[in-house]
Each structure stands twice: as structure tokens, then as C-alpha cells.
Short mmCIF file of the C-alpha atoms (twelve columns), coordinates in Angstrom:
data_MODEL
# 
_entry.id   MODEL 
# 
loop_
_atom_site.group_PDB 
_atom_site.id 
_atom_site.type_symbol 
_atom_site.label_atom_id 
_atom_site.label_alt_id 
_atom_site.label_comp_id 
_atom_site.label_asym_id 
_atom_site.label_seq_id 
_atom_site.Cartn_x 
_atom_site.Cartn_y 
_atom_site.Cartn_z 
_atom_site.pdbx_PDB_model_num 
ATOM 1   C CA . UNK A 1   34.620 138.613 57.607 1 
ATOM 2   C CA . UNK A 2   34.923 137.387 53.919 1 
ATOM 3   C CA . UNK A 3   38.144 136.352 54.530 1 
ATOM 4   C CA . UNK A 4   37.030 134.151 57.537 1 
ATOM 5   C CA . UNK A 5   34.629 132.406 55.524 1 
ATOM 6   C CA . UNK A 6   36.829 132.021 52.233 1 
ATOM 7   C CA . UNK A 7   39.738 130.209 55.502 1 
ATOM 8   C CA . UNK A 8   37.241 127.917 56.379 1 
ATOM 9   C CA . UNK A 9   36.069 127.124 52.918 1 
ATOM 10  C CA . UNK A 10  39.591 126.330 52.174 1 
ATOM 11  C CA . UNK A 11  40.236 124.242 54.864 1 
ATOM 12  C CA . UNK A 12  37.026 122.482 54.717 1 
ATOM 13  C CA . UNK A 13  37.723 121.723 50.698 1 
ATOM 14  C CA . UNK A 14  41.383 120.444 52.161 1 
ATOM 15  C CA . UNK A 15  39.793 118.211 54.342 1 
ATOM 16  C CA . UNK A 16  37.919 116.885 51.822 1 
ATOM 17  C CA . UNK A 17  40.644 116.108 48.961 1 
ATOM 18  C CA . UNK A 18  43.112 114.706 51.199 1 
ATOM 19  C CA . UNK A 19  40.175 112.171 52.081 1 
ATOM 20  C CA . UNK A 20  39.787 111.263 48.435 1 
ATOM 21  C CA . UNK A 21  43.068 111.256 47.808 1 
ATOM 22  C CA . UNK A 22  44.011 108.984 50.586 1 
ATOM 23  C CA . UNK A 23  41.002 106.485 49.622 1 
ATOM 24  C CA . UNK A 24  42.661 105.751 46.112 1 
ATOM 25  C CA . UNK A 25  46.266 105.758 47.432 1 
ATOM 26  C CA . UNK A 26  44.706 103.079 49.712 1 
ATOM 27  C CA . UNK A 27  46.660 99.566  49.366 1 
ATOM 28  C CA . UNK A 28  44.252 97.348  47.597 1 
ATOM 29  C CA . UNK A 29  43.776 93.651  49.074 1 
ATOM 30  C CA . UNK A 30  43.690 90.600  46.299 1 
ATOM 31  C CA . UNK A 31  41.676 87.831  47.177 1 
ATOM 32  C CA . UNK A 32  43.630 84.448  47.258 1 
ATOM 33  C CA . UNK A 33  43.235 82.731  43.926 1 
ATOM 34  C CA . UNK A 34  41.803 79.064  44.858 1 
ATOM 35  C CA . UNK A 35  44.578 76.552  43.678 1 
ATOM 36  C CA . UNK A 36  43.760 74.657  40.383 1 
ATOM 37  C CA . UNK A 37  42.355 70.929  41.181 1 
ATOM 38  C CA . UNK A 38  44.314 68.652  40.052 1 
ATOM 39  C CA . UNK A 39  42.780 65.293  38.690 1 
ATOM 40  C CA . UNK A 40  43.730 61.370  39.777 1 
ATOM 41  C CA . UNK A 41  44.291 59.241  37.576 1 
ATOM 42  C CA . UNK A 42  43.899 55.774  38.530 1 
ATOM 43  C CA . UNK A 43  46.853 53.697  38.106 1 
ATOM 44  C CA . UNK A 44  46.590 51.172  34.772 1 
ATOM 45  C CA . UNK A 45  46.296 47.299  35.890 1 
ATOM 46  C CA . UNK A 46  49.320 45.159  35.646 1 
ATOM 47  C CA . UNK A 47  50.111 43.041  32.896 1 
ATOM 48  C CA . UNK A 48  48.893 39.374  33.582 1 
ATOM 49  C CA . UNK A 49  52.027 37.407  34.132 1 
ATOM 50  C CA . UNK A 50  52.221 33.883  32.568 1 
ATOM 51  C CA . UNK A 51  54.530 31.400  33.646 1 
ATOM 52  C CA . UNK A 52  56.348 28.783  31.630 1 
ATOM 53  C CA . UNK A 53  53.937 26.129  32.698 1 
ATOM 54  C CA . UNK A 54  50.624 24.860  30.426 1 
ATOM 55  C CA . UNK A 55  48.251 22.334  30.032 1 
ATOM 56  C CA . UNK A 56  46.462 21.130  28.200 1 
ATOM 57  C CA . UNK A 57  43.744 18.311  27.254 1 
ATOM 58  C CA . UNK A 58  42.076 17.634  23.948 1 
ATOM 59  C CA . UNK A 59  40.949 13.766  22.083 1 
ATOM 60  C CA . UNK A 60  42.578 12.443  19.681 1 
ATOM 61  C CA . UNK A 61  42.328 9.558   16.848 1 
ATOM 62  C CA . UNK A 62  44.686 6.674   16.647 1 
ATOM 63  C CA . UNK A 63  45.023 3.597   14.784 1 
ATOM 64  C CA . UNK A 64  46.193 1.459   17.702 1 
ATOM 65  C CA . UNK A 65  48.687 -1.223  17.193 1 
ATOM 66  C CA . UNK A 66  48.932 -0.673  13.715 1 
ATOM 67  C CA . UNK A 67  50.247 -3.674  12.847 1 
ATOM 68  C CA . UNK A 68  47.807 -5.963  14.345 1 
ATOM 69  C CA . UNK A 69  44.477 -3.758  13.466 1 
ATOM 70  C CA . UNK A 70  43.114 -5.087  10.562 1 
ATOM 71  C CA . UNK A 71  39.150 -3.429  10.729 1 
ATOM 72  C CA . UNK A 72  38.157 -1.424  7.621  1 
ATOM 73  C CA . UNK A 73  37.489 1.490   9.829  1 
ATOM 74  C CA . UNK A 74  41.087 1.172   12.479 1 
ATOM 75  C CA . UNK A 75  40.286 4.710   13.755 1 
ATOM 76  C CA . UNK A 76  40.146 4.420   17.666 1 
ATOM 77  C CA . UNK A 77  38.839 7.655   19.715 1 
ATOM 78  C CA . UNK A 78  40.707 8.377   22.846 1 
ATOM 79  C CA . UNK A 79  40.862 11.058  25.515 1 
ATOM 80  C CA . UNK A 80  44.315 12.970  26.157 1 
ATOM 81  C CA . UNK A 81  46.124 15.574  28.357 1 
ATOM 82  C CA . UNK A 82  49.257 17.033  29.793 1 
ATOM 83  C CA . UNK A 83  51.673 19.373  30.983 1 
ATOM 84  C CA . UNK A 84  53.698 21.673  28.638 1 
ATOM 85  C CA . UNK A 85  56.895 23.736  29.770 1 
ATOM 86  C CA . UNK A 86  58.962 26.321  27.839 1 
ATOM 87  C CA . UNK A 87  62.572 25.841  28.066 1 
ATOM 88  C CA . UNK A 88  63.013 29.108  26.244 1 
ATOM 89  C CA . UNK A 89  60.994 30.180  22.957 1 
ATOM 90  C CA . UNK A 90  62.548 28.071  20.503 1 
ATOM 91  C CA . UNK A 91  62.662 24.636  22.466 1 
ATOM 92  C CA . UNK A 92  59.728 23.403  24.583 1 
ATOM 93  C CA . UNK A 93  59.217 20.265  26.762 1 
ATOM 94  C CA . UNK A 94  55.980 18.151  26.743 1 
ATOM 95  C CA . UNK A 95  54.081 15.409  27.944 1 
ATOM 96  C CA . UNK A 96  51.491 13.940  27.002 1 
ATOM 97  C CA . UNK A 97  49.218 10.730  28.430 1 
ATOM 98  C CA . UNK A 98  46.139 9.248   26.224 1 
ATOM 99  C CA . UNK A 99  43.792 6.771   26.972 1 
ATOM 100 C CA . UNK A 100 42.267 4.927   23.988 1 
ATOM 101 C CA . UNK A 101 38.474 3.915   23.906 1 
ATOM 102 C CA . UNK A 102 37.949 -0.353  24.447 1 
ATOM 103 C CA . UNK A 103 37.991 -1.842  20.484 1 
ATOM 104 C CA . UNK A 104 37.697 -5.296  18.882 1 
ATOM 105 C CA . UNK A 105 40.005 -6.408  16.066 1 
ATOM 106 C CA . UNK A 106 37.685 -8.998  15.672 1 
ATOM 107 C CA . UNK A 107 37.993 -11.634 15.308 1 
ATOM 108 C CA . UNK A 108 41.777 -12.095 16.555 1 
ATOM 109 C CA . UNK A 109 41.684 -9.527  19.519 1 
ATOM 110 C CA . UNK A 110 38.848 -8.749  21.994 1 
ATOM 111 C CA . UNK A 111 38.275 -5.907  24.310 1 
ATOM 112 C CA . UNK A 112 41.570 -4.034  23.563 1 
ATOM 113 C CA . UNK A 113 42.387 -1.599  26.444 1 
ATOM 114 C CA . UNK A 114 45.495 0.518   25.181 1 
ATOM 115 C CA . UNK A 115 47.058 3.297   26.649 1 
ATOM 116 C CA . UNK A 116 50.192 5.867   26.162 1 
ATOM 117 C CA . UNK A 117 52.394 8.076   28.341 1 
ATOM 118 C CA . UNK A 118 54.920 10.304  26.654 1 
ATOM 119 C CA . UNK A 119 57.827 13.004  26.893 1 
ATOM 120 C CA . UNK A 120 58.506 14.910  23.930 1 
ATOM 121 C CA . UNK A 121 61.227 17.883  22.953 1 
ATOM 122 C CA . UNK A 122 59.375 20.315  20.660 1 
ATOM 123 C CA . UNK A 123 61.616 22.955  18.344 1 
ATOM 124 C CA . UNK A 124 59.049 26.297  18.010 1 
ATOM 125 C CA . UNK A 125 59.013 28.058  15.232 1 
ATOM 126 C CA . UNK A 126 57.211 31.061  15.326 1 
ATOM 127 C CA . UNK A 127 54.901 33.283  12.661 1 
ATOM 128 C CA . UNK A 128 55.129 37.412  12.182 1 
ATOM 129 C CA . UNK A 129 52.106 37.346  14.501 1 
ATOM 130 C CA . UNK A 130 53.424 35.626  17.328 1 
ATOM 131 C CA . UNK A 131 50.510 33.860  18.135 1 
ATOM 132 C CA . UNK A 132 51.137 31.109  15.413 1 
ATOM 133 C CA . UNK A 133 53.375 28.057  16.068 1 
ATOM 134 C CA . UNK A 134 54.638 25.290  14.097 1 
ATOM 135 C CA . UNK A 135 57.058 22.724  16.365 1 
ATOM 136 C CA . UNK A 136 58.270 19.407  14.906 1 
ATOM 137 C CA . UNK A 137 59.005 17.158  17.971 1 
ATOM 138 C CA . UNK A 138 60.489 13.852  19.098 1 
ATOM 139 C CA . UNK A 139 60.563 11.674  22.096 1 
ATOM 140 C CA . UNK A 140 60.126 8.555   23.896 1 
ATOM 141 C CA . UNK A 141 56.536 6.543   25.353 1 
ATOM 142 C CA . UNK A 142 55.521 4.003   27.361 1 
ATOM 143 C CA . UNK A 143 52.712 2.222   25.710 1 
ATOM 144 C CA . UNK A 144 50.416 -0.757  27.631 1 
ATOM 145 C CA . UNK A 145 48.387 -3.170  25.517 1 
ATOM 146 C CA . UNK A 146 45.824 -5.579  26.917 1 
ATOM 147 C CA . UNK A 147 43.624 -7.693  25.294 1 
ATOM 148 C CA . UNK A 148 41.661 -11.175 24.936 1 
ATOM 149 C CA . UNK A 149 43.775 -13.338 22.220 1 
ATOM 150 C CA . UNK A 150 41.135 -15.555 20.259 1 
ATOM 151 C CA . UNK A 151 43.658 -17.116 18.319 1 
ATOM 152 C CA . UNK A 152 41.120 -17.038 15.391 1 
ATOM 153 C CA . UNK A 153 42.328 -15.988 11.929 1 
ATOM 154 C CA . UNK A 154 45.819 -15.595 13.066 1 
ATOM 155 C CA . UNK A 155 47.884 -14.065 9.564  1 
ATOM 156 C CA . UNK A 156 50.518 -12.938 11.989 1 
ATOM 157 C CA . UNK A 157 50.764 -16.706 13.899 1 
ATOM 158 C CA . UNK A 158 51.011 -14.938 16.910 1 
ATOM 159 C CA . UNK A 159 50.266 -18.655 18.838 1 
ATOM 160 C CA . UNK A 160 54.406 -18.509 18.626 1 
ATOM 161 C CA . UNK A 161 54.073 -15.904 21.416 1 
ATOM 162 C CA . UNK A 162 50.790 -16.160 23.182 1 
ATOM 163 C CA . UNK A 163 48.394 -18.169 24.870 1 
ATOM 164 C CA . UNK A 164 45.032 -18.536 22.940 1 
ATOM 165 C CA . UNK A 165 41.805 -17.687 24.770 1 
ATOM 166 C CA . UNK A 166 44.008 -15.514 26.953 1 
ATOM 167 C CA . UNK A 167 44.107 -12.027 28.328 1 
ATOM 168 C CA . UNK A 168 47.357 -10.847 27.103 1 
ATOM 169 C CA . UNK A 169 49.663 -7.795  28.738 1 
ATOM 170 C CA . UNK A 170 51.753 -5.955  26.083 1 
ATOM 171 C CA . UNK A 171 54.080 -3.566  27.683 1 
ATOM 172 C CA . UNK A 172 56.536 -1.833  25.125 1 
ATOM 173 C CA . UNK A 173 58.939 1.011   24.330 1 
ATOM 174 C CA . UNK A 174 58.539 3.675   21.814 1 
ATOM 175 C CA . UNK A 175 60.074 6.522   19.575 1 
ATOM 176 C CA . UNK A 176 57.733 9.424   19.030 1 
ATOM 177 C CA . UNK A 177 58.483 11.626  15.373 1 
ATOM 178 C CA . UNK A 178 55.513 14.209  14.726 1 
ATOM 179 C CA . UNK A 179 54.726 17.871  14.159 1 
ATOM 180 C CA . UNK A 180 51.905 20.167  15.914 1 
ATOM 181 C CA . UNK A 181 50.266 23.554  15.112 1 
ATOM 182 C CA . UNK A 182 49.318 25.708  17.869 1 
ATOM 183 C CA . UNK A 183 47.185 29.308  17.849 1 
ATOM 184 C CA . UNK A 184 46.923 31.265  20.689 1 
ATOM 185 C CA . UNK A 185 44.423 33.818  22.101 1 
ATOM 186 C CA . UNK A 186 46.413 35.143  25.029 1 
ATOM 187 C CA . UNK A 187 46.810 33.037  27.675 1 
ATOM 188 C CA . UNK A 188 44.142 30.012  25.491 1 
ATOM 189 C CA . UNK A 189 45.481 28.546  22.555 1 
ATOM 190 C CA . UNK A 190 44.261 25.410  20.288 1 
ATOM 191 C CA . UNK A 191 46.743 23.133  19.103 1 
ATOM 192 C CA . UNK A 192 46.733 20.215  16.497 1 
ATOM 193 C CA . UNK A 193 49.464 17.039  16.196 1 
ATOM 194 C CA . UNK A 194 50.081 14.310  13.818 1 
ATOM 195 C CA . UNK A 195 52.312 11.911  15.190 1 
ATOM 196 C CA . UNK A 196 53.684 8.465   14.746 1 
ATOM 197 C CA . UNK A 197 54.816 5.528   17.175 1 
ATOM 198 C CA . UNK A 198 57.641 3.083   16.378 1 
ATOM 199 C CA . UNK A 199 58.535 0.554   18.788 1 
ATOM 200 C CA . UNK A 200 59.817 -3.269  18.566 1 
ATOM 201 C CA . UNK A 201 56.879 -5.738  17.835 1 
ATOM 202 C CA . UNK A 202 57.178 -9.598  17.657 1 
ATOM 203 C CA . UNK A 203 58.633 -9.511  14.517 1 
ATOM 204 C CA . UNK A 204 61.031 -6.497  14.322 1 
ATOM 205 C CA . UNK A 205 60.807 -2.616  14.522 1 
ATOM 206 C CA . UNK A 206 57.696 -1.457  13.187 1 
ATOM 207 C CA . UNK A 207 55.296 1.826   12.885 1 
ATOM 208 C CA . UNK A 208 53.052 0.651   16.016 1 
ATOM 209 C CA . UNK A 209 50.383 3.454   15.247 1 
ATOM 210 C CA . UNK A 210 49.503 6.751   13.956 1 
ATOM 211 C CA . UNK A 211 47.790 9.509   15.516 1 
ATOM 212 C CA . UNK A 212 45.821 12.648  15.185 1 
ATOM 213 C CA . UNK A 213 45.492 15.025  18.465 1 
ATOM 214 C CA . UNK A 214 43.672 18.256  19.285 1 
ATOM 215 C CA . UNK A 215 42.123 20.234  22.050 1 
ATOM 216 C CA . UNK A 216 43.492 23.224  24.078 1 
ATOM 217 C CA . UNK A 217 46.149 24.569  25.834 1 
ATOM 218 C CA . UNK A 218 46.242 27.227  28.893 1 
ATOM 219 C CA . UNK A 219 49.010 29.484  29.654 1 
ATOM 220 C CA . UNK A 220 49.224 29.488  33.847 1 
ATOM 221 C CA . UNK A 221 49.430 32.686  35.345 1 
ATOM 222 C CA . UNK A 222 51.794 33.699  37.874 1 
ATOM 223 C CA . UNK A 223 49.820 33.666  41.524 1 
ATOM 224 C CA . UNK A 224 50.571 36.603  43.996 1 
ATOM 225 C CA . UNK A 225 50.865 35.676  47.325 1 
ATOM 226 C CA . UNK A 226 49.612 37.293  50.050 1 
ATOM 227 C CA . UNK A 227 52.407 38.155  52.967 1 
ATOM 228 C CA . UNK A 228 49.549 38.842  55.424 1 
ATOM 229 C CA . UNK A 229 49.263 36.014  57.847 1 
ATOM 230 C CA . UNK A 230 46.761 32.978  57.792 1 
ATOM 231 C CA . UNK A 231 45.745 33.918  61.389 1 
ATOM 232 C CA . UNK A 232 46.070 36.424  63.934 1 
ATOM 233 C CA . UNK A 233 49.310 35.535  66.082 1 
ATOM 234 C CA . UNK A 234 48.528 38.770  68.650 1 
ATOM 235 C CA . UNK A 235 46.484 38.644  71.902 1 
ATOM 236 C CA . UNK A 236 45.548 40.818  74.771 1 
ATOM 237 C CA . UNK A 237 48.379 39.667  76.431 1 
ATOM 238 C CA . UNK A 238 51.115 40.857  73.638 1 
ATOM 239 C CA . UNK A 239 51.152 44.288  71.468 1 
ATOM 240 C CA . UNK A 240 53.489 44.838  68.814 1 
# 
């Protein structure tokens, strides 16, 4: 009867390690490791684009008709703009048109209305800092002068050539020899020119003024375009 009891003991204790045993031999399942986020990044803004083009606009003081003006104080003001293009960066076209403020070179002259359109090569050079310019330049401009001819304390006799107590029209050629300084903040830059006009006068070839310009100069972007069409060329009757 002991030995019945010792059996089922036995057996029962069997039983009992083959469960444990068979609970740690168990596979074990891993949990799925959640993939590491990975961050956007936004992408950086393109570069603003500038184009060759420029203008610009500034005032400027002149001395017109040099040698005509004889007031104390010759300075005329005068308001000025134009276009600028880069041929590459060492040569540079530009234009230029000013219109002078009405003077009196009293008492031969009256009500003076002058005005100047110009072309001019410029030769850049540049400074370590890129930003700072320093062009010489020469070129060619179409200058008007109008005015009422007294006739009155007339050193240069012009009644040779003109009609006293007359509006006169003086149209005439000339050769443009100056240099300009130019500073740039990006795509806005200040510039500065000295510059001198000599064209054919009654009397011969002559300095016909001198003149002092300034005022600033923008860089034009380039312009993106969109392809989308103005308007909608689909209706109800087409798809596609």
C-alpha cells in the first residue's frame, strides 16, 4: 500500500516539473520596437536671383552751360534717372537722363530750361569686399538748351548768332569723361559721379558743364513665372 502511494506521489511530482519545465522552455514573444521618428526639415529658401538689369534715380548738381553761366553761385539742382546693365563684371553699360531746375543767368539769359540724355561705358573695378565699386566711364549725350536771349551785357557777342529778345533752341552733341563710386547692400546700392560735358559751342570745343550726381541704384530680381493658366480652358463638356 506504501508503494501505491509513494507511485502516485511520483507521478504527481512528474506532472508537476514537466509543467515548470515546459513554462520556461516556453518561446518568449518580443514586442515590436516602434520605429524611431524621423524629423523634417524644411527645405532652405532659394537664393534671390538678380538679373543684369538696374535702375536707378538720384539729383544731381550741375553748372549748366558752363561757358555762358556767369552767376556767383552757377550751381543748378536737377532731378536724374536711368537704366544700368552689366555686360559682364568688369564693363557695364549706362544711361542716364537729367532734367535741370528753370535758372536765370541774368541778365543775358532768362528762364533757362536745360536738359540731358546719355549712354555711357563704365570699366568696374572692384574692392576685397565686393560690395565697393569704383568705374571711370565715357560716352556720348544729347543735350537741349532753351532760353529767353536779352541781349543785355553780351561779353560773348552772341547777337552774331541769335536773335535778341528771343526764345532760343540750343540742341548739341556731347562727350561724357567722369568717374562714379557705388556701395551696395544686396540688391540696394548708393552711388556717386563727377562728370564733365564737352561739346562744340559758338566759338569752338569747350567744357559745356560739370556735374555732381547721386541717389540709388536697385538690382532687379529675376521674376518666376507661373505655368498655370490665366483661366480655366475646361468645361462640362470636355475632361482631360
Amino acid at each position: 500500500m506504501l508503494k501505491t502511494y509513494t507511485l502516485i506521489i511520483v507521478l504527481a511530482l512528474n506532472v508537476v516539473f514537466a509543467g515548470i519545465i515546459s513554462a520556461q522552455t516556453k518561446p518568449t514573444v518580443k514586442k515590436p520596437v516602434p520605429a524611431a521618428k524621423t524629423l523634417t526639415v524644411a527645405p532652405a529658401p532659394d537664393k534671390l536671383r538678380l538679373t543684369p538689369w538696374s535702375i536707378k534715380a538720384g539729383a544731381n548738381l550741375s553748372v549748366v552751360y558752363l561757358a555762358r553761366n556767369v552767376k556767383d553761385n552757377s550751381n543748378t539742382p536737377g532731378i536724374c534717372g536711368g537704366l544700368n546693365y552689366e555686360v559682364n563684371d568688369f564693363i557695364r553699360i549706362s544711361t542716364l537722363i537729367t532734367h535741370f531746375s528753370p535758372l536765370n543767368i541774368e541778365p543775358t539769359w532768362l528762364n533757362v530750361r536745360a536738359n540731358s540724355f546719355e549712354m555711357n561705358f563704365e570699366t568696374v573695378a572692384r574692392f576685397p569686399n565686393g560690395k565697393t565699386l569704383l568705374y571711370p566711364f565715357a560716352g556720348l549725350s544729347y543735350n537741349t538748351y532753351d532760353g529767353y536771349f536779352t541781349g543785355q551785357s553780351d561779353y560773348l557777342n552772341l547777337k552774331e548768332y541769335y536773335k535778341v529778345n528771343s526764345v532760343i533752341k540750343n540742341r548739341w552733341l556731347g562727350v561724357n569723361f567722369g568717374i562714379g563710386f557705388e556701395h551696395n547692400f544686396g540688391m540696394i546700392g548708393v552711388f556717386l559721379d563727377y562728370r564733365m560735358r564737352v561739346g562744340k559751342q559758338e566759338k569752338g570745343i569747350n567744357i559745356m558743364d560739370v556735374c555732381y550726381t547721386g541717389g540709388i541704384k536697385v538690382r532687379l530680381p529675376h521674376i518666376k513665372i507661373s505655368k498655370k493658366p490665366l483661366f480655366n480652358t475646361h468645361n462640362r463638356y470636355h475632361v482631360g
